[in-house]
MDAnalysis code that builds the backbone (N, CA, C; Angstrom):
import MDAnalysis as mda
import numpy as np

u = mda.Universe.empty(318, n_residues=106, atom_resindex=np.repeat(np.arange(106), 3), trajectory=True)
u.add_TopologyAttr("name", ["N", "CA", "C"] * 106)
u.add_TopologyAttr("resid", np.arange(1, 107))
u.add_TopologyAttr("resname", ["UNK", "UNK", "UNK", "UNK", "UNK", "UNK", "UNK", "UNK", "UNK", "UNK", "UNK", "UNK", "UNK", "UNK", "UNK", "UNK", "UNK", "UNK", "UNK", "UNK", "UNK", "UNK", "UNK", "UNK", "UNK", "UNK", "UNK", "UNK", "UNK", "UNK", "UNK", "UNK", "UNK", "UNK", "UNK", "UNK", "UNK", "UNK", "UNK", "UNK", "UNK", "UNK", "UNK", "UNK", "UNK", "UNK", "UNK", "UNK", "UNK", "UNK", "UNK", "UNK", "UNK", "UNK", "UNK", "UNK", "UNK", "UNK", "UNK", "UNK", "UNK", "UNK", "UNK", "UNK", "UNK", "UNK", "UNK", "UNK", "UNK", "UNK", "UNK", "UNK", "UNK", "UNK", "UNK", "UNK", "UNK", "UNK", "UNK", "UNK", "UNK", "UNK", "UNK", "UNK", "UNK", "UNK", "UNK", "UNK", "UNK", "UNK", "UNK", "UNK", "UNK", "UNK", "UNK", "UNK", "UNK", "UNK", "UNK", "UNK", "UNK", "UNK", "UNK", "UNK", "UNK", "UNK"])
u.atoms.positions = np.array([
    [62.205, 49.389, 177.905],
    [62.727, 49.638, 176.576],
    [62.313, 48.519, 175.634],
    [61.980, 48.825, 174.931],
    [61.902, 47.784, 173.512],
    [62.991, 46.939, 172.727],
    [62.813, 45.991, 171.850],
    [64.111, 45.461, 171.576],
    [64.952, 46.459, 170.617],
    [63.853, 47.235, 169.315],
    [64.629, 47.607, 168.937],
    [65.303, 49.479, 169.509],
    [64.391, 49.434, 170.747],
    [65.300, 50.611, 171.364],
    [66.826, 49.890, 171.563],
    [66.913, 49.187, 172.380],
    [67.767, 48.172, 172.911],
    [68.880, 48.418, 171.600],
    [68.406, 47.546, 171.051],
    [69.021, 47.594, 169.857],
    [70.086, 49.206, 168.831],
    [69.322, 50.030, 168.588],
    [69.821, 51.304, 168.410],
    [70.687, 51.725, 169.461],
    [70.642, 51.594, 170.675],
    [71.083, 51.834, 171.615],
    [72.923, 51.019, 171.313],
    [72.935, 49.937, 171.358],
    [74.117, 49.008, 171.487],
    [74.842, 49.495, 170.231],
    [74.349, 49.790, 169.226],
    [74.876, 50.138, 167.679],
    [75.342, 51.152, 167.658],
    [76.686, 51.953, 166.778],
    [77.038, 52.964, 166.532],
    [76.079, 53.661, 166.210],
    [75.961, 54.987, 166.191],
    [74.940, 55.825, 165.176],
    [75.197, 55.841, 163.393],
    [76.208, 55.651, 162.856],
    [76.306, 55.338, 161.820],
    [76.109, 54.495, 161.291],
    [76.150, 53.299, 161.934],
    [75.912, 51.920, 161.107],
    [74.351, 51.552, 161.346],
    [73.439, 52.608, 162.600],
    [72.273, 52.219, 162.724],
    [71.748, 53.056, 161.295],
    [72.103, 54.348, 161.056],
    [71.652, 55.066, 159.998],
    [71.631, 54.553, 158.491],
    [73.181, 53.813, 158.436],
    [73.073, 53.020, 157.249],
    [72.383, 51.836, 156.722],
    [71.841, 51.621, 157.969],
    [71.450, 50.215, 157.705],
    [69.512, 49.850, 158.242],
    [69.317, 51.026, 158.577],
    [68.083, 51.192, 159.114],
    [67.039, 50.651, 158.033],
    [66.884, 50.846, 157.519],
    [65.972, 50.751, 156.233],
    [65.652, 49.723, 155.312],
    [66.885, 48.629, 155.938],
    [67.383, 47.475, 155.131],
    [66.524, 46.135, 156.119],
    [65.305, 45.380, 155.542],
    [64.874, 44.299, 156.244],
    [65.893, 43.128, 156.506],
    [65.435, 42.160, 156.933],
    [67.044, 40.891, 157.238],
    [66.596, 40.503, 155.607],
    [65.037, 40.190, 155.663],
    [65.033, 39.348, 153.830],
    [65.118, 39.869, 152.852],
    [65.813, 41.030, 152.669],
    [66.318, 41.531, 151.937],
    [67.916, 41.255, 151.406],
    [68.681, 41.120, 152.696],
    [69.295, 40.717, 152.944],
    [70.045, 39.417, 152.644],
    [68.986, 38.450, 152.804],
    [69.104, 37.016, 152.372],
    [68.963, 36.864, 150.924],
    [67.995, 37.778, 150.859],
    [67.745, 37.574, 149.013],
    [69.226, 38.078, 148.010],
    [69.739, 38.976, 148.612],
    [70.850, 39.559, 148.180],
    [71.783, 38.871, 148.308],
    [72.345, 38.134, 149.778],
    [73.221, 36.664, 149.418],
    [72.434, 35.911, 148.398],
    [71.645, 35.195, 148.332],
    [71.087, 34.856, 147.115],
    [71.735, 35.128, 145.210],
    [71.100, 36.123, 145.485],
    [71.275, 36.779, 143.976],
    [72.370, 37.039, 143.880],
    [73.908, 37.529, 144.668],
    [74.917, 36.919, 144.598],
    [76.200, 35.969, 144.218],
    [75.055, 34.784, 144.645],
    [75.406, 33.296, 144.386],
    [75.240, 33.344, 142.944],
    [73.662, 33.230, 142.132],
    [73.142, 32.945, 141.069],
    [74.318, 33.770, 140.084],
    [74.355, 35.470, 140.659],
    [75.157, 36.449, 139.799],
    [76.613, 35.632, 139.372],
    [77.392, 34.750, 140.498],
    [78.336, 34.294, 140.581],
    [78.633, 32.787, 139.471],
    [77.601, 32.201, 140.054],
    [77.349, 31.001, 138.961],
    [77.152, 31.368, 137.514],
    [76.352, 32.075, 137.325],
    [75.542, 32.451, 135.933],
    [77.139, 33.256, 135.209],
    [77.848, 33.840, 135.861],
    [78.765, 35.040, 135.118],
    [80.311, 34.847, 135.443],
    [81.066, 35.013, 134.804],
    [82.745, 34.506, 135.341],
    [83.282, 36.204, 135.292],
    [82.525, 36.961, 135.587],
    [83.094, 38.702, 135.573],
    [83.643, 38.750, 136.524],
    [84.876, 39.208, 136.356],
    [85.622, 39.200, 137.923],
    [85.438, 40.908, 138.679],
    [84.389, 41.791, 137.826],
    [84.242, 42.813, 138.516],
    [82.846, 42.621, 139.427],
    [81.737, 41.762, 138.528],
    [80.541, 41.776, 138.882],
    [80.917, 40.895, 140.235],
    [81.797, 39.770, 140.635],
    [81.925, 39.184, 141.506],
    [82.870, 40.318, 142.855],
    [83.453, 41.113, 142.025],
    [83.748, 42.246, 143.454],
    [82.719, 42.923, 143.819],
    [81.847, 43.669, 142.860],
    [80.917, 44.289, 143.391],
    [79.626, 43.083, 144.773],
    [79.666, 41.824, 144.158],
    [78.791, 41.201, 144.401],
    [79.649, 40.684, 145.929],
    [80.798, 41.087, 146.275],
    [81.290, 40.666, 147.526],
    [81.216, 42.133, 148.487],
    [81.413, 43.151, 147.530],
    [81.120, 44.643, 148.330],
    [79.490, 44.479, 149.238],
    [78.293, 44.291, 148.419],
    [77.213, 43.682, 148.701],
    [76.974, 43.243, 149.360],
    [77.479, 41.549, 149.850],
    [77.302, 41.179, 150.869],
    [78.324, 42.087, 152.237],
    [79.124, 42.730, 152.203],
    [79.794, 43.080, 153.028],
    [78.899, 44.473, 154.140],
    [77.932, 44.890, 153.203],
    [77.030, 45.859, 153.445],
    [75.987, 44.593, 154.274],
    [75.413, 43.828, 153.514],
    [74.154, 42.714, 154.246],
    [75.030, 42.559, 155.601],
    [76.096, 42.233, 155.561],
    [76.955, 41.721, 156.849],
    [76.450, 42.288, 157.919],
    [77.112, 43.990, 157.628],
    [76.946, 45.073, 158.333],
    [74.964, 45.270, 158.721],
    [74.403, 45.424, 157.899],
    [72.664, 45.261, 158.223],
    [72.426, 43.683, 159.109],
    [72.945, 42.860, 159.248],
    [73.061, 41.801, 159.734],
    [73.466, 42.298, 161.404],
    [74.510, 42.785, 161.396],
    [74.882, 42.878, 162.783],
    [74.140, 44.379, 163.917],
    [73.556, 45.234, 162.694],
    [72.907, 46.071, 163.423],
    [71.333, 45.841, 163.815],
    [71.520, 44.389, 163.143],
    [69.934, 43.819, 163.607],
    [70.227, 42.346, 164.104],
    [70.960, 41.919, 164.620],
    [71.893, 40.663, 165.249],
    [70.401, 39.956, 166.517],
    [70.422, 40.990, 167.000],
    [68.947, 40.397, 168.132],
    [67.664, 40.202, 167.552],
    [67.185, 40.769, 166.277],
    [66.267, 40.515, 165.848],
    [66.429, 39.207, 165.030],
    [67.138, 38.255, 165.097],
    [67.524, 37.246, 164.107],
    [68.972, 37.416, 162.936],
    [69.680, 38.094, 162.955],
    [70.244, 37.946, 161.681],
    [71.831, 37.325, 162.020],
    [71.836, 36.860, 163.001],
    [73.044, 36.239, 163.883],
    [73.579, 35.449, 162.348],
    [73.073, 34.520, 161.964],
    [73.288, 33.648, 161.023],
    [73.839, 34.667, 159.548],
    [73.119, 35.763, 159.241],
    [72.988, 36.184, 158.443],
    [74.679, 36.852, 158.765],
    [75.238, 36.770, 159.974],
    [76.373, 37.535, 159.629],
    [77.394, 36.821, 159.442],
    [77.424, 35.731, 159.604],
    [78.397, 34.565, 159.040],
    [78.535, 34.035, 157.424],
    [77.087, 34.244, 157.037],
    [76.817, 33.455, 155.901],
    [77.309, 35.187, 155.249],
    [77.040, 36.280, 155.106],
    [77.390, 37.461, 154.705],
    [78.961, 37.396, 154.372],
    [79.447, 37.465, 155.227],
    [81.103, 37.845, 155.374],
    [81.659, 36.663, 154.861],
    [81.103, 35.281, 154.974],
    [81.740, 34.035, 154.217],
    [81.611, 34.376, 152.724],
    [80.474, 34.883, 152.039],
    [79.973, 35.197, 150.620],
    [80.983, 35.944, 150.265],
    [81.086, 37.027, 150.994],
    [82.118, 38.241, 151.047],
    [83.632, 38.053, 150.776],
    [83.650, 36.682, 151.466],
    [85.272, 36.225, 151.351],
    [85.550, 35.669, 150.227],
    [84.035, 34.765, 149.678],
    [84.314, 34.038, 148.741],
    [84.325, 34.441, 147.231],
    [83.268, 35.716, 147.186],
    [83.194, 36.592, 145.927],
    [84.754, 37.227, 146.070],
    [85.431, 37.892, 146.906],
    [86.152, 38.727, 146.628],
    [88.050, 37.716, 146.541],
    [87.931, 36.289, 146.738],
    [89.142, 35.460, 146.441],
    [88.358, 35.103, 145.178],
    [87.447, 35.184, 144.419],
    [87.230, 34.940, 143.247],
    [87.654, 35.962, 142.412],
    [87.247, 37.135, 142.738],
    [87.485, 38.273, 141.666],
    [88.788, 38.834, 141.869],
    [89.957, 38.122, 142.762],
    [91.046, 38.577, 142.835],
    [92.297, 37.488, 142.300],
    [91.223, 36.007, 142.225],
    [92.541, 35.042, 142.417],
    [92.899, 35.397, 141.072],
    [94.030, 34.517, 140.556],
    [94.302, 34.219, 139.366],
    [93.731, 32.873, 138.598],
    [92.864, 33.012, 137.286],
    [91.943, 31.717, 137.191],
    [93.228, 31.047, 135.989],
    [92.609, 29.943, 135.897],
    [93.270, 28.872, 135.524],
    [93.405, 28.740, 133.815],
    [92.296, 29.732, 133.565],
    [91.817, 29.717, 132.180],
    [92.695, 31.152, 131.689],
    [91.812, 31.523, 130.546],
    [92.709, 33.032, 129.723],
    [91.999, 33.838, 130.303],
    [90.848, 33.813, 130.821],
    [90.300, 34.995, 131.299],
    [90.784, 35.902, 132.808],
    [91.614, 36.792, 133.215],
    [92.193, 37.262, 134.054],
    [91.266, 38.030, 135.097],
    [92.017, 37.700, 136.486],
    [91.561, 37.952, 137.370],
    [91.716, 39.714, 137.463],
    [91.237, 40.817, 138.622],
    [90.962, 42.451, 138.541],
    [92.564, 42.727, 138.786],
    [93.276, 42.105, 139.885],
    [94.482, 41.840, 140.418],
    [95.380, 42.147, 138.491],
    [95.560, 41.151, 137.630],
    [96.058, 41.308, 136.288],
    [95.619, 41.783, 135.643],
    [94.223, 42.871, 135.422],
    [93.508, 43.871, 135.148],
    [94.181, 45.074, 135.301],
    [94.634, 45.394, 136.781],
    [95.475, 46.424, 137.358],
    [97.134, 46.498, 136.571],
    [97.417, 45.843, 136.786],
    [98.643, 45.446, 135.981],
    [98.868, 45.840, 134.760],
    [98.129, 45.270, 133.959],
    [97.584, 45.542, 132.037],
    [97.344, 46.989, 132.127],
    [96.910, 47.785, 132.898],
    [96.335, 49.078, 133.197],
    [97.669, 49.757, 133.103],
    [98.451, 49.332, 134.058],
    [100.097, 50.467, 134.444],
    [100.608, 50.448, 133.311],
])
């Protein structure tokens, strides 16, 4: 068998389907652009979407875990944690977190 028989093999069929198509440096570039999206912008939606994102790389990360992306699933789900306590905390300034968004909404 091959690795990535091997591989398909160990993986759900759904998460191989979703994620088939997706290279690891793609992946990396997307934590990446992330970060920059995060620095560059104080949007507390663009920073949820940008934690949804990595949560997907995570997932392409672990259905390719033997081909290298071991790393990629730590650094994923850490991004993940960190975009999404951003776009939820409460910031310090006037600009409100999605959490007091919801609220203002009811």
């Amino acid at each position: 068998m091959t690795n990535q028989t091997e591989q398909q093999t160990a993986n759900p069929s759904w998460l191989t389907k979703i994620t088939a198509p997706v290279p690891l440096w793609v992946g990396w570039g997307v934590n990446g652009l992330a970060w920059v999206i995060f620095i560059l912008t104080a949007n507390h939606m663009l920073e949820f979407l940008m934690g949804l994102a990595c949560i997907y790389v995570g997932l392409v990360a672990i259905a390719k875990r033997e081909s290298g992306g071991k790393k990629l699933i730590f650094v994923s789900f850490g991004d993940a944690i960190w975009m999404f306590y951003w776009a939820f905390a409460r910031p310090m300034d006037d600009s409100a977190g999605l959490l007091d968004l919801i609220h203002r909404l009811q």
